[in-house]
N, C-alpha and C positions, 0 to 999 in steps of 0.2 A: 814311717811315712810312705815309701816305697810301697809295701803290701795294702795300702790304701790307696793309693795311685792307680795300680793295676787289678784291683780288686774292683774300683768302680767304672774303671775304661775298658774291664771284659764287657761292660753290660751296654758298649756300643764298640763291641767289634763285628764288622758287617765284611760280608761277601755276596756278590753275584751269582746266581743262575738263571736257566733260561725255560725251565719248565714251569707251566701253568699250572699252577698247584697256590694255593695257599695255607696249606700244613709247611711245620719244619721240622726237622730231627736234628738235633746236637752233632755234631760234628764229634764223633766220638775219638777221631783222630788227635784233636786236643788235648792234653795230658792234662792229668789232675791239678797237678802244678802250677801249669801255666792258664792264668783266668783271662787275658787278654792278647787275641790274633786274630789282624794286627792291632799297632798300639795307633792314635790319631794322627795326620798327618800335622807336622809343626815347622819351623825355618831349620830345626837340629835334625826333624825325621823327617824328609822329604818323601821319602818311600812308603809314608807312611797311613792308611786311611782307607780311602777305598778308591781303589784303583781301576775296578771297573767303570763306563760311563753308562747311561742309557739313553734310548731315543725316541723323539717323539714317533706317535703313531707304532709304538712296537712295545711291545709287553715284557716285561723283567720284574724278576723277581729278586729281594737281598734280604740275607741270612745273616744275624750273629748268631754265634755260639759264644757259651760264657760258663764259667764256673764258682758258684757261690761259695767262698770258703768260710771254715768254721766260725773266727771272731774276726773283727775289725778292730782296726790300730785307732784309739783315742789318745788323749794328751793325756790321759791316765793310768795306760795299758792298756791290753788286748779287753776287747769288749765282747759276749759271743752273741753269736748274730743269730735272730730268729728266721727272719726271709727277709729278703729285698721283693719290689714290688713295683709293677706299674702299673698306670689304671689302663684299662682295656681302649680307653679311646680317649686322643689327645694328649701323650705323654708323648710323644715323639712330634715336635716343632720345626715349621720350614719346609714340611713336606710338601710337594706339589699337588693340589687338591685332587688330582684324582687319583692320586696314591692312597695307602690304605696299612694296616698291620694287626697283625694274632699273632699269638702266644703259644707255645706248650711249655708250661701246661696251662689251658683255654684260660685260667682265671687271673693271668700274669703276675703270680705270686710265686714264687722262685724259693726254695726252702733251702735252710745252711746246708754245704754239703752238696747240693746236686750241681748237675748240669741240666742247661736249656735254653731255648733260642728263640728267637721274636722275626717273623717274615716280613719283610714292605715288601711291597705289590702292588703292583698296577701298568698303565700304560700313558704316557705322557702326552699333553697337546702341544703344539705348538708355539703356545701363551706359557708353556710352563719349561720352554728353551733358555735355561740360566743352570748356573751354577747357586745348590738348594746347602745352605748352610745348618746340618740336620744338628736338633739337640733335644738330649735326652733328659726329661725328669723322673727320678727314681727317687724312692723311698726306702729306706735301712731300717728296719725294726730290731734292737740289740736288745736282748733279756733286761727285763729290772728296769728298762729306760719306759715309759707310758707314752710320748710321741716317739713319733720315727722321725729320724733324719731325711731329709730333702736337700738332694743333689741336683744340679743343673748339671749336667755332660758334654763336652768335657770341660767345660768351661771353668766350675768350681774347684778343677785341680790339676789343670795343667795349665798356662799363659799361653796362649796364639796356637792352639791344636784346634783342629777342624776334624771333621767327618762332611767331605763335601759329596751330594750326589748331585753328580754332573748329568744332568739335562741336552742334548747336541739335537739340531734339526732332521725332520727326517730323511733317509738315505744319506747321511755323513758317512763317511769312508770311514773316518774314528768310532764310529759306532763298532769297528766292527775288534776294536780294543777289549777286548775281554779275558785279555792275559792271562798267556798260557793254555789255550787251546791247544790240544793234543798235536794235532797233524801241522802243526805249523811250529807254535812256537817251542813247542819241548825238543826242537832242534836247536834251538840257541840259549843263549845264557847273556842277558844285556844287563851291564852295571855302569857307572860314570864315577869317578873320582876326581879331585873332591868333588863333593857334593853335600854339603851346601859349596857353590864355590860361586867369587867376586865377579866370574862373567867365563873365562878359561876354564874347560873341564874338560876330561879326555876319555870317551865311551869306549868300554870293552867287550867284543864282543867275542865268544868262544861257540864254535858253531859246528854240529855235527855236518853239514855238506855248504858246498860253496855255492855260488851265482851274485848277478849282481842283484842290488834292492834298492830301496829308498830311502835313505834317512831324514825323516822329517820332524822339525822339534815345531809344535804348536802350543797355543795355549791353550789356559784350561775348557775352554768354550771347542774348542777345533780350530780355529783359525790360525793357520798354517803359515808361521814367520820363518822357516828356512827346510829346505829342500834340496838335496843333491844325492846323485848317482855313487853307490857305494861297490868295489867289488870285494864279496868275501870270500876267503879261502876256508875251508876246514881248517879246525884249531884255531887259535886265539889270534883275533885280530883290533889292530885299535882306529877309532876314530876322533880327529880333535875337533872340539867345535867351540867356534870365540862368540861367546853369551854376552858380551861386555856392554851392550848397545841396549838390550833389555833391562827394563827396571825388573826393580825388587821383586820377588814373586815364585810361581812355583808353577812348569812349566811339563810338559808332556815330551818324551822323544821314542822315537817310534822307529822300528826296523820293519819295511814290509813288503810282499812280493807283487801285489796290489793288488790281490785277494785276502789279504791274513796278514797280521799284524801282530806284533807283541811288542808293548811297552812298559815302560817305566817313567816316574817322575824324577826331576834335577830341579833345586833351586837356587836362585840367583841372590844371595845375602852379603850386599856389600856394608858393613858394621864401621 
């Protein structure tokens, strides 16, 4: 069941870019093996989904790359897969109307065996400032079977995983979250533990140079619930932050100089 889990959640793993293009290319960095990165964000994988936001009045582009493997897991045994498939328009739901999506290869027919990637695109208005609850329908065609299987993503197989793309007004300071930009954030390393945790959780940061920054944990919209002056030293340093006053939920926190930003997600899972 596992190789069916991540076999159908490669075909909504998404990433961000910033080039006006609407061609993709497979992330060939992705091993054969592994069909899904990252896996959707949930209350167990907070890290998990798409981590990038977008903003109104500016144009972004978001990439999955996925890998079709040979057969699929049935309650019978492995089944061998023909192509999976999506239709070229309207198989990805919730998108913001002037969003958009292609294929390689153009016919969004995906054969066993390969890799390939599906681009959205576009540039958002103002009216479409929300958090976009994206879901994918896909179609499994297995040898010998005469229909294909119809997947809802990730919905059909995982409970409470999202694939959210975040929406933010434009000129948002968060906009400018796009984890991991070279000259800023590949100087530090930010993680929290726990995480999922009940409100208490204690950020780590490990930072090739010091100064001081911002530590700001906002929601997922941008709206900025705590804020204070951080100083960091080179090498590993921690930050504790009391989340306990927050409901349930999954939450943005941000280290930044107040040009650049690199963040992560924490959620707050009180069970």
């Amino acid at each position: 069941m596992k190789k069916v889990l991540l076999f159908v959640l490669g075909l909504t793993a998404w990433s961000f870019t910033n080039a006006q293009e609407t061609t993709c290319d497979p992330d060939q960095s992705v091993p054969d093996s592994v069909v899904v990165a990252p896996l959707p964000q949930s209350p167990d994988r907070p890290d998990g989904g798409i981590t990038d936001t977008a903003c109104a009045d500016e144009y972004y582009k978001f990439v999955f790359t996925f890998n079709i493997p040979a057969t699929y897991d049935t309650p019978l045994g492995p089944a061998p897969i023909t192509n999976v498939s999506i239709t070229p328009d309207g198989a990805v739901t919730n998108l913001p109307a002037s969003f958009d999506y292609v294929c390689n290869p153009p016919n969004c027919v995906f054969e066993a065996e390969t890799k390939g990637c599906v681009v959205l695109f576009g540039t958002a208005t103002d009216a479409e400032v929300m958090a976009h609850d994206l879901k994918v329908v896909a179609n499994v065609a297995i040898t010998g079977i005469p229909l294909p299987l119809e997947l809802t993503l990730p919905d059909d197989l995982e409970a409470e995983s999202h694939y959210y793309l975040v929406v933010k007004p434009a000129g948002s300071a968060n906009c400018l979250m796009l984890d991991t930009r070279e000259s800023f954030a590949s100087q530090f390393s930010i993680s929290n533990q726990p995480n999922p945790s009940s409100g208490w959780t204690q950020v780590t940061v490990n930072a090739q140079t010091g100064g001081t920054f911002d530590f700001v944990v906002s929601d997922m919209l941008g709206q900025k619930l705590h804020r204070e002056r951080v100083a960091i030293l080179p090498g590993e340093n921690t930050i504790d932050y009391n989340g306990s006053h927050l409901p349930n939920g999954v939450y943005l926190y941000s280290l930044s100089n107040g040009r650049e930003m690199v963040s992560r997600k924490m959620a707050i899972n009180r069970r």
